[in-house]
C-alpha positions in Angstrom: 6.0 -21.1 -7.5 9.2 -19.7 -5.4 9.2 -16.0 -5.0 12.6 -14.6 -5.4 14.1 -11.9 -3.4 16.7 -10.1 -5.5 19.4 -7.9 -4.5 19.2 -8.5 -0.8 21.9 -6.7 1.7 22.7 -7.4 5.1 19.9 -6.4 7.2 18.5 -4.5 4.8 15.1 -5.2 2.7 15.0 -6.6 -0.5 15.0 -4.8 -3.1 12.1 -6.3 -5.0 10.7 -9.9 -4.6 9.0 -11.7 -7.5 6.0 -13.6 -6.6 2.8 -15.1 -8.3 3.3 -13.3 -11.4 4.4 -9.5 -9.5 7.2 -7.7 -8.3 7.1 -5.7 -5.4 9.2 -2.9 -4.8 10.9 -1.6 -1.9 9.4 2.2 -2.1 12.2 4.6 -3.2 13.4 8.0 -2.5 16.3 10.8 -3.8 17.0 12.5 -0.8 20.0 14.2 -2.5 18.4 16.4 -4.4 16.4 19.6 -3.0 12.8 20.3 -4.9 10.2 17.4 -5.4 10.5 17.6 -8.7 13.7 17.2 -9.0 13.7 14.1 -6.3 11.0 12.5 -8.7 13.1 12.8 -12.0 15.6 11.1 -10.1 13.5 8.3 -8.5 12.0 7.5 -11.5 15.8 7.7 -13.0 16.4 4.9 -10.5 13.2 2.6 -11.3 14.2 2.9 -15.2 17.5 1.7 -13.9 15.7 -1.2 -12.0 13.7 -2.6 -14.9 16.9 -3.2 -16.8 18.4 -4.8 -13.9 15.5 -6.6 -13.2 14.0 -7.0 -17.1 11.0 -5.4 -16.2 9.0 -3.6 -18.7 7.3 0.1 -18.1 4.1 -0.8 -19.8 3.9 -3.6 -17.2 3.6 -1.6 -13.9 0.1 -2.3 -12.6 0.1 0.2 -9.6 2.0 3.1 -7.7 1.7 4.2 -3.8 3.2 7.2 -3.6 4.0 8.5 0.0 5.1 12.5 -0.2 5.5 14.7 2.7 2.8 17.2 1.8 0.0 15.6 -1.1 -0.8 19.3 -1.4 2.1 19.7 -3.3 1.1 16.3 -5.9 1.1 18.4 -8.8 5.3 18.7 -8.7 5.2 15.0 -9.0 2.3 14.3 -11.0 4.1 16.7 -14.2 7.2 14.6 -13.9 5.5 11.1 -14.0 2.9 11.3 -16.5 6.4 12.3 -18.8 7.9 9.3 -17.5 5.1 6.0 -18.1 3.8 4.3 -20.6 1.2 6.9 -22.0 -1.0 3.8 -23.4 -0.4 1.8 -20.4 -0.6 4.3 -17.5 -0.8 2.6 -13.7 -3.5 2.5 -10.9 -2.5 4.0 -7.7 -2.4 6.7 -4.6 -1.0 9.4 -3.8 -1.2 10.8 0.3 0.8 12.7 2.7 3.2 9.6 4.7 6.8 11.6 5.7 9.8 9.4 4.5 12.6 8.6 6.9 13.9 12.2 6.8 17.6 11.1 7.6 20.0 9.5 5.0 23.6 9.6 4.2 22.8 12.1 1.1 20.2 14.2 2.3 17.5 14.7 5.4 14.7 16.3 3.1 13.2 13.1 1.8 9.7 15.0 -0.1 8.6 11.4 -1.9 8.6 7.5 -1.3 7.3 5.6 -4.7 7.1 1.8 -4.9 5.5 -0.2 -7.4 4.1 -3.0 -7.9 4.5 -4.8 -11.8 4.0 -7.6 -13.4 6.6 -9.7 -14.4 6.0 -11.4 -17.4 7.4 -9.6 -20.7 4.0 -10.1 -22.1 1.4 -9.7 -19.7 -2.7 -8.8 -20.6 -3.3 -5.9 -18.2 -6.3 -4.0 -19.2 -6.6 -0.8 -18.1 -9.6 1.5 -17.9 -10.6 5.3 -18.1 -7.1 6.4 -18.8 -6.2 9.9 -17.8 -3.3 11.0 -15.9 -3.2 7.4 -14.9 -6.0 5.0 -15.1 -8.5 4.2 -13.0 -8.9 0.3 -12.7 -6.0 -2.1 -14.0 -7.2 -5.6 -14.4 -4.3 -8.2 -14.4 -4.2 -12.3 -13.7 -7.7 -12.1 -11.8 -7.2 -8.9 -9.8 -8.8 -5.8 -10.5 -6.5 -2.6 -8.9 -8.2 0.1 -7.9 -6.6 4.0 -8.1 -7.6 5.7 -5.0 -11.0 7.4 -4.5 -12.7 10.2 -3.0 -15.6 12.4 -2.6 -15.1 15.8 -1.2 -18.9 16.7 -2.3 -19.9 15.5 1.7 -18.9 17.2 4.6 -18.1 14.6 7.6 -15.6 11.6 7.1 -18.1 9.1 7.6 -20.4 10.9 5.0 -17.1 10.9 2.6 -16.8 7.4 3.0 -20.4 6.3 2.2 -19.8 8.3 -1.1 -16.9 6.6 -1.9 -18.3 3.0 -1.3 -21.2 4.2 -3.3 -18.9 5.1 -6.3 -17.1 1.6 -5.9 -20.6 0.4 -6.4 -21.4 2.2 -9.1 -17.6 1.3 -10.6 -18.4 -2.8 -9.5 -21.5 -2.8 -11.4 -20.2 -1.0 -14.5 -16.9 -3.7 -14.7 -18.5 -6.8 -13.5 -17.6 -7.2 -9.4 -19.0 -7.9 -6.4 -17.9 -5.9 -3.2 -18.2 -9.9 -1.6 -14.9 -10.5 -3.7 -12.9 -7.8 -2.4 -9.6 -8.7 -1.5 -7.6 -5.5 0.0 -8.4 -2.0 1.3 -6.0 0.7 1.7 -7.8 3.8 3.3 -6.2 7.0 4.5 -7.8 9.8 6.5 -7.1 13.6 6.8 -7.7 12.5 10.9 -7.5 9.9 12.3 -10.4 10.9 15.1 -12.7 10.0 12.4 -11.2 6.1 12.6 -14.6 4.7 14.1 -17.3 6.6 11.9 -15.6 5.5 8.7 -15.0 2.0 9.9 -18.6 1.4 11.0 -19.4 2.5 7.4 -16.7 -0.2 5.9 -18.5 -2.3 8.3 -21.6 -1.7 7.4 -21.0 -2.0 3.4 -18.6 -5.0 3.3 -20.9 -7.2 5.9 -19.9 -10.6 6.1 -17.0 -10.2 3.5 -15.0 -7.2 4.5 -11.3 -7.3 2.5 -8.0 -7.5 4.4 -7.1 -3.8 4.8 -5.3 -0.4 6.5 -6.6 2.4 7.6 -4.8 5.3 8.8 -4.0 9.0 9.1 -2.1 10.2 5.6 -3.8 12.7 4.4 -4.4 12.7 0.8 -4.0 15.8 -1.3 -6.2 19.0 -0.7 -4.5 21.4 -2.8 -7.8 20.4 -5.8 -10.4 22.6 -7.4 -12.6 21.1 -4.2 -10.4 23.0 -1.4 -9.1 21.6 1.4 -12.2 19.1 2.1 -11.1 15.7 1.1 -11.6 13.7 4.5 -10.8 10.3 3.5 -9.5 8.4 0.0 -9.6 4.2 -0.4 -8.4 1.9 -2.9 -9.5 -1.3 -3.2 -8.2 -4.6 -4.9 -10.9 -7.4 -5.7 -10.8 -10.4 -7.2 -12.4 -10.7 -10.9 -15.4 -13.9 -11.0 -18.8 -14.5 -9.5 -17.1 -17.0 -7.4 -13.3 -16.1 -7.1 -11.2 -19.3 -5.1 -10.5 -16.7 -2.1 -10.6 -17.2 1.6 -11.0 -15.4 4.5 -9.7 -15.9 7.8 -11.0 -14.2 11.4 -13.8 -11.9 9.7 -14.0 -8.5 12.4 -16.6 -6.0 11.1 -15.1 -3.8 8.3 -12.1 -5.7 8.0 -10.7 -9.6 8.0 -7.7 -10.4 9.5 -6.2 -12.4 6.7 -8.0 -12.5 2.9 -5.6 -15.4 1.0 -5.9 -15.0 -2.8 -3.9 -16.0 -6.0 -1.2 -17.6 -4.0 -1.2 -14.5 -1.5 -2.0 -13.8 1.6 -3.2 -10.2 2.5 -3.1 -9.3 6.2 -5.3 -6.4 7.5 -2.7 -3.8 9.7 -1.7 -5.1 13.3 -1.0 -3.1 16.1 0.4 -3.7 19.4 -1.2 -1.6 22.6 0.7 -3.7 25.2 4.3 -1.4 25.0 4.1 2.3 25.9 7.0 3.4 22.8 7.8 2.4 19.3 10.5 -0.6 20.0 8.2 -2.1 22.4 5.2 -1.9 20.0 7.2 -3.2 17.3 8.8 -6.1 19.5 5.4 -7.1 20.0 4.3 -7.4 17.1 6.7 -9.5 15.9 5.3 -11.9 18.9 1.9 -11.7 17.3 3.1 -12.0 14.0 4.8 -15.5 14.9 1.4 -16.2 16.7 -0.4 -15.8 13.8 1.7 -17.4 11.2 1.9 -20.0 13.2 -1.8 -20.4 13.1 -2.3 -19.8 9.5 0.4 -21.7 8.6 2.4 -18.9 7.0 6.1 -18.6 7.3 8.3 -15.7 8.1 10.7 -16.2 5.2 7.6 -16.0 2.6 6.6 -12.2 3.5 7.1 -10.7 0.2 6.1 -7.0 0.9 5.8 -4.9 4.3 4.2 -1.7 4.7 4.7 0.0 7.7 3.2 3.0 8.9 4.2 5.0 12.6 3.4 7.7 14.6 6.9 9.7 14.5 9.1 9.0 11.4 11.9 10.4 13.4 11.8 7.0 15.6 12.3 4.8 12.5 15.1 3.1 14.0 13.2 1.6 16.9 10.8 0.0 13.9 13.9 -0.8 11.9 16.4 -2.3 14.6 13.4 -4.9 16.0 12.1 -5.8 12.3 15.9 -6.3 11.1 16.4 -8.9 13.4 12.4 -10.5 13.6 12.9 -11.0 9.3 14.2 -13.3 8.0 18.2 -12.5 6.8 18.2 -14.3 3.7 14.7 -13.7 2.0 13.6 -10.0 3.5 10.7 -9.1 1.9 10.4 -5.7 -0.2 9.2 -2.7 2.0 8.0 0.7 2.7 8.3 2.8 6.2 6.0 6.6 6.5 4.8 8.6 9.1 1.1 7.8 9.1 -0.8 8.1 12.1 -2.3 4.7 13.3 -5.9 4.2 15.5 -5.6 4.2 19.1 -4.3 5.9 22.0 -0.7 5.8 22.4 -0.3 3.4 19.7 2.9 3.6 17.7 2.8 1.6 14.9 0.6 0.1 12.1 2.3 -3.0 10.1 0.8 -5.1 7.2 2.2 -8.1 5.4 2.0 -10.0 2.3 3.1 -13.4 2.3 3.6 -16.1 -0.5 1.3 -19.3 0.6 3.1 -21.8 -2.1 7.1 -21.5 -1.2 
């Protein structure tokens, strides 16, 4: 099954690469326009462009990530895009604070990033579940997405996360999962200082089958009726079955390195301690990327999505310059690049693939 990377320009990412049944976006932004509202009209302006292009279907989008400068200020978006999607077939997703590149030809106030991930096939079974101002579980071609989840009712990260992971077991029992299937966790923190309690809770939960997964500072939104107390907010894909044909490769506590799946491969984030600034970090990881590739048996020219997360968005072109030249020219894979502060003294950068496993 060859993924396709569509509307590819020199050095640049793709614009959205079809693979195993999905398209993955390359996250999007308006930076010409002034309020957040008005640079969400216009992004989602864009993305109904892009699914004419593309024939892509609105109903069909399975789940958002949504990167704004502030979360606080979620509602601005959240009024424009429940106007804008399917009202019967609302997507999963997240919303947290991960700064744009602030710097473009037509503005330097970038206030959102949105990509999305949708199936592609004109008639595709996605059941969705608990729908209200997006749903909370979409279930599509063995995958269950979930939206993002939190529990401000604790005080301390590690407390917050142990509710969450409670709720997920609460939400795994109610829909028919097991926590051994899951395949991806993307968790952002108000602080990253509270890295190691939440991760020995992950740990802890996920034993010997923790998911491929990020974890980072992007704060979600505190601007709810629970004040400014949400430490820590996690979405988790997992495979639908009792026994789900998924494999996982170097299993660290709270997190494997690699969790293959449906024809995809999901890598947990890599970092790179070995360079004291961004285009050293970054350089290096593209030597451990090769590395591990390598190992797996992946290839460079099958990454269909990137997401990237640094320290200083301001520095984006020491990411950009050394990941232009590492990816491959003709098949770049989709992408998106935020400010979200990575674990670990002095590091830089947090990067985490995708790859096709069948090209």
């Amino acid at each position: 099954m060859a993924s396709q990377f569509l509307d590819v320009s020199p050095g640049q990412a793709a614009r959205v690469v079809f693979s195993h049944n999905l398209a993955f976006f390359t996250g999007h932004a308006a930076p010409q326009y002034e309020t957040l509202e008005e640079q969400s009209k216009a992004v989602l302006k864009r993305y109904d462009q892009l699914f004419e292009q593309f024939g892509l279907l609105k109903k069909n989008i399975i789940y958002a990530a949504c990167f704004l400068k502030n979360a606080d200020d979620e509602k601005d978006f959240i009024k424009v895009y429940t106007k804008w999607y399917d009202p019967k077939n609302p997507p999963a997703g997240y919303t947290v604070s991960g700064i744009p590149i602030q710097h473009s030809p037509v503005g330097d106030n970038v206030l959102i990033e949105l990509q999305f991930i949708v199936a592609t096939d004109p008639e595709a079974k996605i059941k969705r579940y608990d729908i209200s101002n997006g749903c909370r579980v979409a279930f599509y071609d063995g995958m269950a997405y979930f939206t993002g989840h939190v529990s401000p009712k604790a005080d301390s990260a590690g407390s917050q996360m142990e509710g969450i992971l409670h709720r997920y077991e609460e939400l795994f029992e109610r829909f028919h999962l097991k926590k051994k299937n899951a395949v991806a966790l993307y968790g952002f923190l108000k602080n990253i200082d509270s890295y190691e309690e939440t991760m020995k809770v992950l740990a802890d939960f996920f034993g010997t089958n923790p998911p491929a997964g990020i974890l980072v500072q992007a704060c979600p939104n505190q601007n709810t009726s629970f004040g400014p107390r949400i430490e820590a907010e996690v979405a988790l894909f997992v495979a639908i079955g009792d026994e789900p044909d998924l494999v996982r490769r170097e299993v660290m506590p709270g997190m494997s390195r690699v969790v293959e799946y449906n024809g995809l491969a999901w890598f947990s984030g890599h970092s790179n301690f070995q360079a004291a600034d961004l285009k050293g970090q970054t350089e290096g990881l593209m030597k451990r990327y090769n590395e591990l590739m390598e190992q797996f048996g992946y290839k460079r020219e099958n990454i269909v999505m990137s997401y990237g997360f640094v320290r200083d968005i301001e520095q984006y072109e020491d990411f950009e310059g050394p990941m232009k030249t590492w990816r491959d020219q003709m098949r770049p894979p989709a992408g998106v690049l935020v400010e979200a502060v990575p674990w670990g003294e002095g590091n830089q950068v947090e990067l985490q693939f995708i790859v096709s496993l069948d090209d």
